[in-house]
C-alpha positions as CSV (number, residue, x, y, z in Angstrom):
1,X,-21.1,12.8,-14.1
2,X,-23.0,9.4,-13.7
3,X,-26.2,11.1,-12.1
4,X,-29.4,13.1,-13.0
5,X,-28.4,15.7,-11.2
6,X,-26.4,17.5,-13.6
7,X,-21.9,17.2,-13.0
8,X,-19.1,19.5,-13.6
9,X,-19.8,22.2,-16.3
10,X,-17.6,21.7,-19.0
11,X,-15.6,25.4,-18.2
12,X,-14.6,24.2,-14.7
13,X,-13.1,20.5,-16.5
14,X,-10.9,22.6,-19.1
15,X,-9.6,24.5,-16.1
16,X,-8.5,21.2,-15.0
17,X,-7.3,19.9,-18.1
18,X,-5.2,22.8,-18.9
19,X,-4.0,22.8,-15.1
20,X,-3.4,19.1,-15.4
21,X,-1.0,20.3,-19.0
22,X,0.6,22.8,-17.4
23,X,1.7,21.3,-13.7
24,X,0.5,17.5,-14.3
25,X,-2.4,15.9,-12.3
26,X,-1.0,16.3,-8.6
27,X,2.3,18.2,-7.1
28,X,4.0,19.9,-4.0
29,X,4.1,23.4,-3.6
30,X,7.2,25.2,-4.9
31,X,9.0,25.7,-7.6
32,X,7.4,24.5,-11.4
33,X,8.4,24.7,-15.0
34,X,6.3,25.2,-17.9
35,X,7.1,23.6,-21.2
36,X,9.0,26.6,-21.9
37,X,11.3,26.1,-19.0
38,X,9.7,29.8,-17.2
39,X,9.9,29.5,-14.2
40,X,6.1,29.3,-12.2
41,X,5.2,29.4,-7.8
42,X,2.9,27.0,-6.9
43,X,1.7,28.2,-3.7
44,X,-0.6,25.2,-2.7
45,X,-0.1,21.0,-2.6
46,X,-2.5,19.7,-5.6
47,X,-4.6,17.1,-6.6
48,X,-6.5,16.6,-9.4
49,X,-6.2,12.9,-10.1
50,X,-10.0,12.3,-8.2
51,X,-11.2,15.1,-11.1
52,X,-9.5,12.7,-13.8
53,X,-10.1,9.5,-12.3
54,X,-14.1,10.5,-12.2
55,X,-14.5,11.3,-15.7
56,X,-12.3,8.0,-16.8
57,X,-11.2,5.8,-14.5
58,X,-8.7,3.9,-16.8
59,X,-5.5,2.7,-15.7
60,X,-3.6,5.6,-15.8
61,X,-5.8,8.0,-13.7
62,X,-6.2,5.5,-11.3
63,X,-2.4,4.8,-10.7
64,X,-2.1,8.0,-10.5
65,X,-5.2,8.7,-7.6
66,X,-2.9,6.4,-5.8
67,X,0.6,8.5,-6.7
68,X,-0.9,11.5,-5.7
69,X,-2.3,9.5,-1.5
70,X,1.1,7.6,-1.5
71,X,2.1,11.5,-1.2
72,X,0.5,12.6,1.0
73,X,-1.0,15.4,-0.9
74,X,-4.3,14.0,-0.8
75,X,-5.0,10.8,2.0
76,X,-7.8,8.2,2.3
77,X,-11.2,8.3,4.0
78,X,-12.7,6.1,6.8
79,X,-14.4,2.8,6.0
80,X,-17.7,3.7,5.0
81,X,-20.6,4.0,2.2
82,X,-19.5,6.5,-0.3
83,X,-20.7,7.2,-3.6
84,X,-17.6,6.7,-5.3
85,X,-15.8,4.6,-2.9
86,X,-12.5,3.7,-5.6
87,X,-11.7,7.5,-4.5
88,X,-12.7,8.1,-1.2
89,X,-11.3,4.2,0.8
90,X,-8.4,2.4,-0.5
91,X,-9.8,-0.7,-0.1
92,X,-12.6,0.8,-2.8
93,X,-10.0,2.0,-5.1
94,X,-7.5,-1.4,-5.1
95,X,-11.2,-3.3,-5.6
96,X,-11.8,-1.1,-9.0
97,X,-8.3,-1.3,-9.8
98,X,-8.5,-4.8,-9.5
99,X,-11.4,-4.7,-12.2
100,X,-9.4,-2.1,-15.0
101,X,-5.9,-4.0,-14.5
102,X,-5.4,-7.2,-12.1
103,X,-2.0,-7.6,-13.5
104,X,-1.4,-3.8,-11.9
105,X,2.3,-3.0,-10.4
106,X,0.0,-1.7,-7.3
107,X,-0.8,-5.3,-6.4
108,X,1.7,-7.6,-4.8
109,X,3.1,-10.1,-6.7
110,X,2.3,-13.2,-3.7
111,X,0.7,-16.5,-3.4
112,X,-1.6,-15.6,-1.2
113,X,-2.3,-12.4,1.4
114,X,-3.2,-13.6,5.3
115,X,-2.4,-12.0,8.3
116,X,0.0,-12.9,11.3
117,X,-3.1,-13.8,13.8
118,X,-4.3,-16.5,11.2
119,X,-0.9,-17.6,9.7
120,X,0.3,-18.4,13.7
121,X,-3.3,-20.5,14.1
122,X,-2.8,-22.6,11.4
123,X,0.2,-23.6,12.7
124,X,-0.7,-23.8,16.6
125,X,-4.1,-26.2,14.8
126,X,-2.0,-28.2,13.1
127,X,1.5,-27.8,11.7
128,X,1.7,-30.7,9.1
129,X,-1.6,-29.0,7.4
130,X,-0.1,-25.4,7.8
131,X,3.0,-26.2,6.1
132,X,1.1,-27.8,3.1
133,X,-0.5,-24.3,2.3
134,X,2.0,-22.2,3.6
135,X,5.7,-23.3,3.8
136,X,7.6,-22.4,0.8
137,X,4.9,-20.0,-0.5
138,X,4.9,-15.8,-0.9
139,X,3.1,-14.6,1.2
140,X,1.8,-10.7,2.2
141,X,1.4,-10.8,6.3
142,X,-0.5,-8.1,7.7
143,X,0.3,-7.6,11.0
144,X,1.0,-4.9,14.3
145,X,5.0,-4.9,15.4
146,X,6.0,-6.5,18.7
147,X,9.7,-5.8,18.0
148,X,12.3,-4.6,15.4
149,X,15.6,-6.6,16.4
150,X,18.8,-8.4,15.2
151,X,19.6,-12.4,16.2
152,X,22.7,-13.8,17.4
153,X,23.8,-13.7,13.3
154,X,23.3,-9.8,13.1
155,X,20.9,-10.4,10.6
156,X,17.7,-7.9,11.2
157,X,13.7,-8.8,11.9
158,X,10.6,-7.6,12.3
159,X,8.8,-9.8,14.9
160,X,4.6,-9.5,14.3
161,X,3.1,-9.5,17.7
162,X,0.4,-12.4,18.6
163,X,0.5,-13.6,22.3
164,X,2.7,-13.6,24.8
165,X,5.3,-15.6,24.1
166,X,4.2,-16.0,20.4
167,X,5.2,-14.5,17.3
168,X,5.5,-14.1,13.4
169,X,9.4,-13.5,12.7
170,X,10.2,-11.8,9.4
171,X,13.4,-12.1,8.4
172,X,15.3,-9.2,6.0
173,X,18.7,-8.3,4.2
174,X,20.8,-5.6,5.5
175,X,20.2,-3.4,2.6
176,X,16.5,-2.7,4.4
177,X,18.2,-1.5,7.7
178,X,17.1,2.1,7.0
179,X,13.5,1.2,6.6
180,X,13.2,-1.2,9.2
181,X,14.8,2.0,11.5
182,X,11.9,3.5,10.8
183,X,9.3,1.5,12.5
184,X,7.7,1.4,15.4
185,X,6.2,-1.1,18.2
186,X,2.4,-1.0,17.3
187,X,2.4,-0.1,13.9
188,X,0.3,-1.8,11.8
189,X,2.7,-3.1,8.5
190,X,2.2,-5.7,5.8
191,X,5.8,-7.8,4.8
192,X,6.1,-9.7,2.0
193,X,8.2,-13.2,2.4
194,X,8.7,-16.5,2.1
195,X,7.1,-19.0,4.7
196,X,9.8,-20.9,6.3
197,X,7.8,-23.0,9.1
198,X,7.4,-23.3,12.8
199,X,10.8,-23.1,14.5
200,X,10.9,-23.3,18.2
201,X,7.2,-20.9,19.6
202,X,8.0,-19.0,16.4
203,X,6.3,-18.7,12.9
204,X,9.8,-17.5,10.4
205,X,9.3,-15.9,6.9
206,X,12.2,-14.6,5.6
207,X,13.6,-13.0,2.2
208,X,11.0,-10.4,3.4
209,X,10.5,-6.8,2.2
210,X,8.2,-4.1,3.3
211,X,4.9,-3.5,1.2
212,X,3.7,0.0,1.5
């Protein structure tokens, strides 16, 4: 451990490490396999990737910090001043992750990362100058749900709420029906897609996909 303080006693990290060989760094409870294929109960959800990712936070342990949250067998603290913030915030962790590997599958492959409030502004300031940054670009759109719909072509959206009368529409193939079921009005969601322009009171991106 980083500190004067003393750290983990070397007895309690080949606990982990052996743990770690034996059932990997994170898992659900139930039913496990040694190498041996015999069979073992594991009684508990796990995680041990914060153990690994403290002593060497290299790409691996890392990805696998975020594995073991995307889970839920471990989950993500409150904004807030920790002492290792890359394993207590997400927004810590994908700013370290960033350091060790920027070219990480974790990040979004975009041209640039805005939400729906500022994308619609541009465009409500000044259309010409929105479509120079944004039109035609990738972009990742944070933004809360208004409504989850189909238009008159059957083809389904995700409208991002901004005023009355004034939205974000994301635009998506059928083949995401079942996760687009599975929102809700309110919830916060960030969509990946192609700006398309103003049409009408309405922002459009399509070719979207959800980014979790």
């Amino acid at each position: 451990m980083p500190t004067a303080n003393g750290g983990l006693p070397e007895e309690i990290i080949d606990v982990f490490v052996r743990y770690k060989n034996k059932f990997n760094a994170s898992g659900a409870k139930g039913m496990a396999y040694d190498a041996n294929m015999n069979k073992q109960q594991i009684k508990y959800d796990y995680d041990l990737t914060p153990f690994f990712a403290l002593l060497n936070p290299n790409k691996q342990n890392l990805e696998a910090v975020y594995e073991a949250k995307n889970k839920g067998l471990s989950s993500w603290n409150d904004k807030g001043t920790y002492t290792y913030p890359y394993l207590a915030t997400k927004e810590g962790f994908l700013a370290k992750l960033k350091e060790v590997d920027p070219n990480s599958k974790l990040f979004p492959k975009v041209d640039l990362e805005i939400t729906a409030p500022e994308l619609y502004r541009a465009y409500e300031a000044n259309e010409v100058s929105a479509d120079g940054q944004y039109k035609g670009k990738r972009l990742l759109i944070t933004g809360v749900v208004g409504s989850i719909g189909k238009d008159i072509l059957d083809d389904p959206y995700v409208s991002l709420k901004i005023d009355y009368l004034q939205s974000v529409n994301c635009y998506f193939d059928d083949k995401n029906n079942k996760v687009l079921s599975q929102l809700s009005k309110g919830q916060k969601v960030q969509i990946i897609g192609t700006c398309a322009g103003l049409t009408l009171t309405d922002v459009v991106v399509k070719d979207c996909e959800l980014w979790e």
